[in-house]
C-alpha positions as CSV (number, residue, x, y, z in Angstrom):
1,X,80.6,79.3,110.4
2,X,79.0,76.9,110.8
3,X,77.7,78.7,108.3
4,X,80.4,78.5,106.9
5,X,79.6,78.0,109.7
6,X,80.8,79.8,109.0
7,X,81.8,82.4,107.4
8,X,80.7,86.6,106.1
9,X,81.9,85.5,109.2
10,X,85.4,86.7,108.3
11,X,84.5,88.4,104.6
12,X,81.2,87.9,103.2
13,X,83.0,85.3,100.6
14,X,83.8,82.7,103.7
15,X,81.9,79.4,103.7
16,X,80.6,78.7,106.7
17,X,80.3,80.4,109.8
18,X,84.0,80.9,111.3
19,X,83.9,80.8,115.6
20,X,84.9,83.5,118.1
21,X,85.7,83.9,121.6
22,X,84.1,86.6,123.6
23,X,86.2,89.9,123.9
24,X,86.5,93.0,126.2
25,X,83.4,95.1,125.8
26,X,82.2,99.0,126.5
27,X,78.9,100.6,126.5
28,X,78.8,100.9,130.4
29,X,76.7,102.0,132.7
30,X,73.7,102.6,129.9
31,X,70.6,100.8,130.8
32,X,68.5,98.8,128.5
33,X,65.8,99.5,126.4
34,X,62.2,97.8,125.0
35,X,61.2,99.0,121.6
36,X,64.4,99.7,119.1
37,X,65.6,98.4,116.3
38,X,69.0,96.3,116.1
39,X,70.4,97.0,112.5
40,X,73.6,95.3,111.5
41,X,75.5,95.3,108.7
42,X,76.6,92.2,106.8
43,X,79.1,92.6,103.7
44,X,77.3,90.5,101.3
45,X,74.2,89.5,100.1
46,X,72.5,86.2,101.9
47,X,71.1,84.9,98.7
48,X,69.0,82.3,99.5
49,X,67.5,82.1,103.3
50,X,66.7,78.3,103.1
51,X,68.9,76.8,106.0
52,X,69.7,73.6,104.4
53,X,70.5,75.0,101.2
54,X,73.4,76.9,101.9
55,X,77.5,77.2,103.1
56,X,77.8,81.3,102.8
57,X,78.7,82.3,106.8
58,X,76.5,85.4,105.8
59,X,73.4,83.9,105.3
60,X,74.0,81.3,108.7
61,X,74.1,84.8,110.6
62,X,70.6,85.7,109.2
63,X,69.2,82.4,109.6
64,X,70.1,82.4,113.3
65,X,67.1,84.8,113.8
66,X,64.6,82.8,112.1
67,X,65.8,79.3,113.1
68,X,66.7,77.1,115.9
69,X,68.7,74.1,116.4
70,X,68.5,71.6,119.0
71,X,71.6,72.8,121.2
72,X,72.8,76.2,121.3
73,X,76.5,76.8,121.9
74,X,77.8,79.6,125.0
75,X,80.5,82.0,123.6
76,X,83.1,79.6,125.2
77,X,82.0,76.9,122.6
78,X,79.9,75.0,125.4
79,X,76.6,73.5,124.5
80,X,73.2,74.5,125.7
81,X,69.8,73.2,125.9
82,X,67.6,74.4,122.3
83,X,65.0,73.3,121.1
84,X,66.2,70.6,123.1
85,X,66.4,69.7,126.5
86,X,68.3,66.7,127.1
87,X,70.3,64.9,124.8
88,X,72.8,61.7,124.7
89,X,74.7,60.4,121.8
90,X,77.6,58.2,121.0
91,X,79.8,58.1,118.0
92,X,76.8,56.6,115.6
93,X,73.6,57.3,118.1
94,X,72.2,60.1,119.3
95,X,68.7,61.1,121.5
96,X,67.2,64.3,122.0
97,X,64.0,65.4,124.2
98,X,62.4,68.1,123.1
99,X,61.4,70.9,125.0
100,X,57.6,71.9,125.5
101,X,55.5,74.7,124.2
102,X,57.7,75.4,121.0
103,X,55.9,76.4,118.4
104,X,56.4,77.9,114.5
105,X,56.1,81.0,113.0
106,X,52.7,80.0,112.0
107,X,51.2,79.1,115.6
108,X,51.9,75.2,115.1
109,X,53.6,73.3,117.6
110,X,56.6,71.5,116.8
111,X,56.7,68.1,117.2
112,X,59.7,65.4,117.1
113,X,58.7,63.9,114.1
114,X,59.3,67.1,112.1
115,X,62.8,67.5,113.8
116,X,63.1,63.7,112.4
117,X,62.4,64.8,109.1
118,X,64.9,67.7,109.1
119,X,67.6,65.2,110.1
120,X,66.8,62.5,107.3
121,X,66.2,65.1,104.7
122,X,69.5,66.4,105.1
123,X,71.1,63.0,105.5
124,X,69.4,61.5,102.5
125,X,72.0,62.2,99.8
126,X,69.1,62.4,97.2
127,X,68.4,66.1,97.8
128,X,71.8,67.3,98.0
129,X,71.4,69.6,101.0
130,X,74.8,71.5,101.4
131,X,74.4,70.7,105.2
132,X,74.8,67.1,105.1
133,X,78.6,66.1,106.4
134,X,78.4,68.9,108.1
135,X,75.7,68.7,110.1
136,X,73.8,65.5,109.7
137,X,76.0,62.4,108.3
138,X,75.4,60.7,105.1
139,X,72.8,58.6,105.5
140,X,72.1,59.2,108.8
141,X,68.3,59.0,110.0
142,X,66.3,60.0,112.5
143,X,62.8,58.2,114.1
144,X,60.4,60.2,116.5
145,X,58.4,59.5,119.7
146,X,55.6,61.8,119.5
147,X,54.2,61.2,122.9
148,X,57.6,61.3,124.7
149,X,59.0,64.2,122.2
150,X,62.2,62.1,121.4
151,X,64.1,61.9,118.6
152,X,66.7,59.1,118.0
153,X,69.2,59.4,115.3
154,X,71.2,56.5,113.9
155,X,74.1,57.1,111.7
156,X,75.7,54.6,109.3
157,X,79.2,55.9,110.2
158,X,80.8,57.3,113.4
159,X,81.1,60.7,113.9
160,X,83.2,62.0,116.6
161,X,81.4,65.3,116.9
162,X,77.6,63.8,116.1
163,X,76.0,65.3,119.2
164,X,77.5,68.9,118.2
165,X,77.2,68.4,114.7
166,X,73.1,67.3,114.9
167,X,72.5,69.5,117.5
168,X,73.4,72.8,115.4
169,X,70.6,72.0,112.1
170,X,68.3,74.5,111.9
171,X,65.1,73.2,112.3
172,X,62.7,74.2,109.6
173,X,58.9,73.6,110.3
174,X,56.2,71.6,108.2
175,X,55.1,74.4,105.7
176,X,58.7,75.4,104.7
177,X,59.6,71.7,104.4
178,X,57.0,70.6,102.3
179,X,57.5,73.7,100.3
180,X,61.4,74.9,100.0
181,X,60.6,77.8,97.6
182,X,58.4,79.2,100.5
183,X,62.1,79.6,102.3
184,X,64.4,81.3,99.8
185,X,63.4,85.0,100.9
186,X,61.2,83.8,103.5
187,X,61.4,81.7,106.4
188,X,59.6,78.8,108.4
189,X,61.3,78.3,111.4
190,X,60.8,78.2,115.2
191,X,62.9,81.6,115.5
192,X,62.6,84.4,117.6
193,X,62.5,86.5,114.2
194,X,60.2,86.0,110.5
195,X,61.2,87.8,107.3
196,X,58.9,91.0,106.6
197,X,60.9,92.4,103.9
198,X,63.8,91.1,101.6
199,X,65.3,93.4,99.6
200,X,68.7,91.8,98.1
201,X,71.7,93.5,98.1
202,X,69.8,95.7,99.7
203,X,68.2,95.1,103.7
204,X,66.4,92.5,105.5
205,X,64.0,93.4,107.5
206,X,62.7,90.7,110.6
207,X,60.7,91.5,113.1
208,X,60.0,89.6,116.5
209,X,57.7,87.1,117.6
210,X,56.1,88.5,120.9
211,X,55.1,84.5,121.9
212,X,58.4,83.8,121.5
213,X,59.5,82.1,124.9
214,X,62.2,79.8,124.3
215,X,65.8,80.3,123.2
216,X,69.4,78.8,124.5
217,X,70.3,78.2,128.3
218,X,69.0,80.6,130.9
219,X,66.7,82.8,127.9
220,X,64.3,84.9,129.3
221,X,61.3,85.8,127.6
222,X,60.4,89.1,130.2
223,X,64.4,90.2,129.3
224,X,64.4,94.0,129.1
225,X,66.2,95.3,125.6
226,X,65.3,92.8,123.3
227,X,64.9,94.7,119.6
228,X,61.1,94.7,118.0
229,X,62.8,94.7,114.4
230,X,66.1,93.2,113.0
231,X,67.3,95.2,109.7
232,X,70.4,93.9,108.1
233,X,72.2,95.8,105.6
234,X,74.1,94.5,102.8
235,X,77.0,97.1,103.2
236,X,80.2,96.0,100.8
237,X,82.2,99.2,101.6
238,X,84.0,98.6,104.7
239,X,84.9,102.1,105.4
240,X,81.4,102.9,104.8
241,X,80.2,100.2,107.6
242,X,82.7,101.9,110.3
243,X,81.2,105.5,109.6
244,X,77.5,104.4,109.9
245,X,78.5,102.3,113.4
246,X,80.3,105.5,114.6
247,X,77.2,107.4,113.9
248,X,75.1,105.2,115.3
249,X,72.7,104.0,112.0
250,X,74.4,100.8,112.4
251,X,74.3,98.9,115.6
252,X,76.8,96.0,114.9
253,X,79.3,94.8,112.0
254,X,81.7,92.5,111.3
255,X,85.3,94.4,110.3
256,X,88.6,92.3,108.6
257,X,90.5,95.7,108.0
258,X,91.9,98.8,109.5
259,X,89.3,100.5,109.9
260,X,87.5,98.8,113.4
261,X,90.6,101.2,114.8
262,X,88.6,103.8,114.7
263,X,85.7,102.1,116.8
264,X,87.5,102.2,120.2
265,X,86.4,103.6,123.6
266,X,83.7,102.7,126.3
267,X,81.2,104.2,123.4
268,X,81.6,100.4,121.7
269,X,81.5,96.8,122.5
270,X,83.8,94.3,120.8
271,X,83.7,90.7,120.3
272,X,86.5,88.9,118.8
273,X,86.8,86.3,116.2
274,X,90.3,84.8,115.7
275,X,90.1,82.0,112.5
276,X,92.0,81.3,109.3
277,X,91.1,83.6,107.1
278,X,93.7,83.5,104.2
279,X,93.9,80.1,102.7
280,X,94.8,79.1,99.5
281,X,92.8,76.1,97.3
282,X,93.8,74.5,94.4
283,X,91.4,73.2,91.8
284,X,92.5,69.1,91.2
285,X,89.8,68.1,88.5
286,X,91.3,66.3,86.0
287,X,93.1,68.2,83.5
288,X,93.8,71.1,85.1
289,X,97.6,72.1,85.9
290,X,96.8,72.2,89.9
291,X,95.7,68.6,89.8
292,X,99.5,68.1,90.0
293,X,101.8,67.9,93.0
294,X,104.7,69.2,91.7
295,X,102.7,72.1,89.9
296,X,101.6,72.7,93.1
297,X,104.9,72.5,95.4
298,X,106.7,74.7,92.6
299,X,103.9,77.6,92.6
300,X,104.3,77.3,96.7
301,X,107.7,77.5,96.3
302,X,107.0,80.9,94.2
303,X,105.1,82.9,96.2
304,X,106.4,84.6,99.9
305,X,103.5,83.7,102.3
306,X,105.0,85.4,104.9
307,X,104.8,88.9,103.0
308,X,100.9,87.4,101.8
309,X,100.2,87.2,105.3
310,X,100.8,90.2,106.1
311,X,99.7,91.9,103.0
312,X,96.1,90.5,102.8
313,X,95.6,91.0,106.8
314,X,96.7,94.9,106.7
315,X,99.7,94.0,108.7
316,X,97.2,92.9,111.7
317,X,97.5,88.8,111.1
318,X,100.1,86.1,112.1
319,X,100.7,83.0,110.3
320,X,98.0,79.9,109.9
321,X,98.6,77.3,112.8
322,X,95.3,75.0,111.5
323,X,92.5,74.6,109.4
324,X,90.0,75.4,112.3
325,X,89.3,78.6,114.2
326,X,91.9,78.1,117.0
327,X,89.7,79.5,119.5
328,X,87.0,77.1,119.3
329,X,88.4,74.0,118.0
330,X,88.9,70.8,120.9
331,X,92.5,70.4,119.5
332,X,95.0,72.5,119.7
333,X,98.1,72.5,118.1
334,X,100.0,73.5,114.8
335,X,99.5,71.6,111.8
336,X,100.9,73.9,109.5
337,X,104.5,75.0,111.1
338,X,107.0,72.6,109.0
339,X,104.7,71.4,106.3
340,X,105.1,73.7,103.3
341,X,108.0,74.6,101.2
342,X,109.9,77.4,102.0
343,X,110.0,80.2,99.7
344,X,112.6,79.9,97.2
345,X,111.7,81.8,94.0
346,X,114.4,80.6,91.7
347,X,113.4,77.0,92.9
348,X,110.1,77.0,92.1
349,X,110.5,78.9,88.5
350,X,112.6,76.0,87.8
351,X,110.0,73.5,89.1
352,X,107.9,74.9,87.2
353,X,109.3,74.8,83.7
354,X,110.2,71.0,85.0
355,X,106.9,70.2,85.6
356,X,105.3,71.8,81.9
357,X,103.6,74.5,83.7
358,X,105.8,77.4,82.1
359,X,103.1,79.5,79.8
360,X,100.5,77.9,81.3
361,X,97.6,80.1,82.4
362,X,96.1,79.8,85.9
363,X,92.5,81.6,87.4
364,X,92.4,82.9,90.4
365,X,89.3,83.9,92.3
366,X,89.6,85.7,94.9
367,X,86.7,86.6,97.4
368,X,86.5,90.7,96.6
369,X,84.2,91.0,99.7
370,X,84.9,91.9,103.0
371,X,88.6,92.3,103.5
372,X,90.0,95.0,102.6
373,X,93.6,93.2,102.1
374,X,92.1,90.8,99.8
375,X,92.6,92.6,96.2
376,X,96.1,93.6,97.3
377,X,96.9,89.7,98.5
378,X,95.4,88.8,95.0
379,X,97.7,91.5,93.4
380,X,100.5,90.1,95.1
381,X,100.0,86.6,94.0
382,X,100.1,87.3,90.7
383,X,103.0,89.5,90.7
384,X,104.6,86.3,92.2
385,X,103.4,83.6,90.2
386,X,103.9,85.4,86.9
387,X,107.7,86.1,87.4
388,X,107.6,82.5,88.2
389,X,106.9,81.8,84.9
390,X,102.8,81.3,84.8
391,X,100.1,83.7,83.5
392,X,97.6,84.4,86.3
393,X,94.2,86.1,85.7
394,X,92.5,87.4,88.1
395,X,88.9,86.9,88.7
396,X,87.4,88.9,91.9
397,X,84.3,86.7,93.0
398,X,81.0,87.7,94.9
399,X,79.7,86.3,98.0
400,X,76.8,84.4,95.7
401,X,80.0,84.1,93.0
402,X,81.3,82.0,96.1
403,X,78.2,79.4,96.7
404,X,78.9,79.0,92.8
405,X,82.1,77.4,93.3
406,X,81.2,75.9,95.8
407,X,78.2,74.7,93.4
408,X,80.5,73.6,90.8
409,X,79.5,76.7,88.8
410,X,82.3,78.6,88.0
411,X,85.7,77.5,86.8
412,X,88.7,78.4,88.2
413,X,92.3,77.0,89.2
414,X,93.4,78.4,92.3
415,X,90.6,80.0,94.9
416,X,91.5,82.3,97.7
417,X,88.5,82.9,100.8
418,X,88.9,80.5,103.7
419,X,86.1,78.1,105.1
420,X,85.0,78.9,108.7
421,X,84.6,75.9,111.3
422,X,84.3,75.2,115.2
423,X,85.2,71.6,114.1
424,X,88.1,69.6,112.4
425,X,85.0,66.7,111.3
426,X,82.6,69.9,110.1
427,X,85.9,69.8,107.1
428,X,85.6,66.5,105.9
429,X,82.7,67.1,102.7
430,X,84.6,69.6,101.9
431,X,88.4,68.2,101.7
432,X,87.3,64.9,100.4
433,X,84.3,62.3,98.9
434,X,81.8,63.6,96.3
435,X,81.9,66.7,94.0
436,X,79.5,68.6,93.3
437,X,76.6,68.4,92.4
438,X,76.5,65.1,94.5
439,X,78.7,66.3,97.3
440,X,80.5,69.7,98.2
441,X,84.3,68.9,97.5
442,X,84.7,71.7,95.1
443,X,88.3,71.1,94.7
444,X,88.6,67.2,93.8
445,X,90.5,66.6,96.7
446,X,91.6,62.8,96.7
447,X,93.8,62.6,99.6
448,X,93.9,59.3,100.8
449,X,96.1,59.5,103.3
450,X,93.5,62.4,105.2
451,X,90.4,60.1,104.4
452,X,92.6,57.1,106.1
453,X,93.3,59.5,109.2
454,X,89.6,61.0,109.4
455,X,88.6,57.5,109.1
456,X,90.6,57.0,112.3
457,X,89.5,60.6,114.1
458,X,85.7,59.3,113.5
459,X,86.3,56.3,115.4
460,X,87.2,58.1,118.7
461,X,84.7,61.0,120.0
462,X,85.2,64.2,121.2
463,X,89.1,65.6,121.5
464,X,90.6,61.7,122.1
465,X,90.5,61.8,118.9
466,X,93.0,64.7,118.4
467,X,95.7,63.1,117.1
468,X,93.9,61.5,114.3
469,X,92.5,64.8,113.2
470,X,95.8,66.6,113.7
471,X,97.7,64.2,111.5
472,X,94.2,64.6,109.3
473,X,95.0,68.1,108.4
474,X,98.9,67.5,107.8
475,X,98.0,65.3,105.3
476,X,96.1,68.3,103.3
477,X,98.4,70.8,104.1
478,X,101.2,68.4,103.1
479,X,99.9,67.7,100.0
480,X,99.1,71.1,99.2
481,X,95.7,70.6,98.8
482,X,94.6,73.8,100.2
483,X,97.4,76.1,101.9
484,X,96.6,78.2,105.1
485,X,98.7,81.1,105.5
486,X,97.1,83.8,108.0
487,X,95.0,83.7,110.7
488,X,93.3,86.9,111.8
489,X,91.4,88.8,114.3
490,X,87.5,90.2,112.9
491,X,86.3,91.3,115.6
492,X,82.4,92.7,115.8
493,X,82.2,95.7,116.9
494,X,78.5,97.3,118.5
495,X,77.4,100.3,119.4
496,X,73.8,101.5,121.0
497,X,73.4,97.4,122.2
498,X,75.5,94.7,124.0
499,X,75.7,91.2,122.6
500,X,77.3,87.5,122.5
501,X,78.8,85.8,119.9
502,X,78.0,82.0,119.4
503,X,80.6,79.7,116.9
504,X,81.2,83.9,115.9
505,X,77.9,84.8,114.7
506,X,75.6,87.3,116.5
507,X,73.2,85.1,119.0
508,X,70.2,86.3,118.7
509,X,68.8,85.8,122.0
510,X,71.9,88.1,123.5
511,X,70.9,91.3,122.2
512,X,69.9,94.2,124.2
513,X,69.0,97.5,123.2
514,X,70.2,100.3,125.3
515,X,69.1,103.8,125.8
């Protein structure tokens, strides 16, 4: 979520690992267990592994077994010690002191200067890393003390979230760094898991380090229950994942429909994850018919996001209140209530035809994996739009159809998958600056007024800068940049183990097996 953060956090097709709060659980009274395996299922492929070359959600929660990042983050969103032990930081600085004894996959230690050069290489624009904004600033860089284990960072713009936002890189050791191709169905990390198998589409098979004896907070290395092996399954059919978890062949999964109804009792655990998970984008390059306002307002104005809401979360959502996952996010509020036409359908068929967009034809990608709603939201839309007066195509997208957008690969007019965050800053590459391949604002977004407010929100740290990001995301939503319009509950739900969620991914260093 973050990786996508996010994301298939929420749907395979989310960028970015969405965030989660820690629900009621089951499972009692069973004890745990050495030797098992933990197999999950994911509903898309990862693609590629490398950390820094990535914003699918789906391939953040595989890359949380094979890397770690300086802090680690409690379900409640509070930060840990990681790889880390101390840290410091202010809006353009930041200092962390490594712990001891950390070593790679390989047996070699790891040192400050490598977390250095994990930090610069992201924030060196040059090699267009799909972390950088997110994680590591542009142009931010990083220095080490070997013999103290320190590393400094220095950023050339504030950041009100740069202690957070540093502190969650996956750290990538010397081999894998000097060599990225060693990292697309591999890995090089200081994880608690390496690859053994990659099958795409397919399974992933990891398997644990036994000298591994670090992790977040209070880890344990003597902890009874941790699994041996990791498999993940790539498992598209949701229906499919909910019979294999009641069975038992599947430990954990990730559910956006109906069917996690049929996962109740003291037999499973669940963990939920309440973000935005319908929102609409619109495709502003230059040329295209959603690069204009009133083209955008009038096609709004068209479609009944109330009934969308309700149609792409089965009837389970509510309505959008932000562009961050409300339960993680340091300011609260709604930034969405108010903001957006109202549906008038005769209105916006007439805006439309006053604008020139009558005939025109628009694309629209919709992520096809994950949610169950998601075709019959897409449906929906188009139903809409059309009587409106536009031709729509519809064009169901992959989770590795997804990255591609987000590449600059594909065309398209109108996308709908939402991004997953735990921070209104973790938004900014990808709601304004650079396109790709030079940046990751896939849309053209060129709000000015949301650049002046972030510009602000950077200014201040932490949540006294909640104002400025609040009126930050009015100005997108105003605009019509992209348009939230549900927020829903995905809950994980495990069976045979207990586990935490971390920024609503599966942490690792939770897991236990039970008998």
């Amino acid at each position: 979520m973050k990786t996508w953060r996010g994301a298939a956090a929420l749907g395979a097709a989310v960028l970015l690992a969405a965030c989660g709060n820690d629900g009621g659980g089951g499972a009692s009274g069973r004890q745990a267990v050495d030797g098992k395996t933990f197999t999950m299922a994911v509903a898309g492929d990862p693609g590629n592994l490398d950390p820094h070359f990535t914003s699918l959600s789906v391939t953040g929660q595989v890359d949380r077994f094979l890397y770690d990042s300086l802090l680690g983050f409690a379900p409640d969103g509070k930060t840990l010690p990681g790889l880390a032990e101390k840290w410091q930081s202010t809006s353009t600085t930041a200092e962390f002191t490594l712990r001891k004894g950390i070593t790679c996959a390989d047996g070699t230690p790891l040192t400050a200067a490598t977390v250095a050069k994990n930090i610069s290489f992201v924030g060196d624009v040059k090699n267009a890393s799909t972390r950088i904004g997110l994680y590591v600033p542009a142009g931010a860089k990083a220095t080490a003390d070997e013999a103290a284990g320190v590393v400094k960072v220095t950023s050339p713009s504030p950041d009100a979230f740069l202690e957070r936002n540093l502190g969650g890189l996956p750290i990538v050791c010397d081999k894998g760094m000097a060599d990225r191709t060693k990292l697309k169905q591999a890995s090089d990390g200081t994880g608690m898991y390496t690859v053994t198998e990659a099958v795409p589409d397919d399974h992933y098979t990891l398997t644990r380090r036994k000298e591994y004896a670090w992790g977040p907070g209070d880890f344990k290395a003597d902890t009874v229950g941790r699994p041996d092996k990791v498999v993940i399954r790539v498992i598209t059919n949701e229906t499919t994942t909910a019979n294999l978890v009641l069975s038992g062949e599947v430990n954990a999964a990730r559910f956006t429909g109906p069917d996690s109804q049929r996962l109740q009792g003291d037999q499973f655990l669940k963990r939920d994850v309440l973000a935005p998970t319908g929102e609409i984008w619109f495709n502003q390059k230059a040329g295209l018919p959603t690069a204009d306002l009133a083209v955008r307002k009038a096609l709004i104005q068209s479609v009944d996001l109330t009934q969308m809401q309700q149609v792409f979360t089965s009837g389970r959502g509510t309505a959008a209140t932000g562009l961050v996952a409300p339960a993680m996010t340091p300011c609260k509020g709604d930034t969405v209530t108010g903001n957006l036409p109202a549906f008038d359908a005769a209105a916006g068929k007439a805006a439309l035809a006053t604008a020139g967009a009558a005939g025109k034809k628009l694309v629209v990608a919709w992520g096809s994996t994950g949610n169950p709603g998601a075709q019959a939201a897409a449906e929906l839309l188009q139903q809409q739009w059309q009587a409106a007066g536009v031709q729509v195509e519809l064009k169901s997208v992959t989770t590795t159809q997804v990255g591609q957008i987000a590449a600059g690969q594909l065309s398209w007019d109108v996308a709908m998958f939402p991004i997953g965050v735990t921070l209104p800053s973790q938004l900014v590459p990808f709601l304004s600056g650079p396109t790709p391949p030079d940046g990751a604002n896939f849309a053209a977004f060129d709000n000015k007024d949301y650049v002046a407010a972030v510009t602000e929100a950077q200014k201040l740290t932490g949540e006294t800068g909640c104002p400025q990001w609040a009126a930050a995301e009015k100005a997108v939503v105003q605009n019509l940049d992209l348009v939230p319009f549900a927020n829903s509950n995905a809950p994980s739900i495990v069976n045979g183990a207990e586990l935490n969620l971390s920024e609503g991914d599966i942490d690792p260093s939770s897991i236990r097996m039970l008998g």
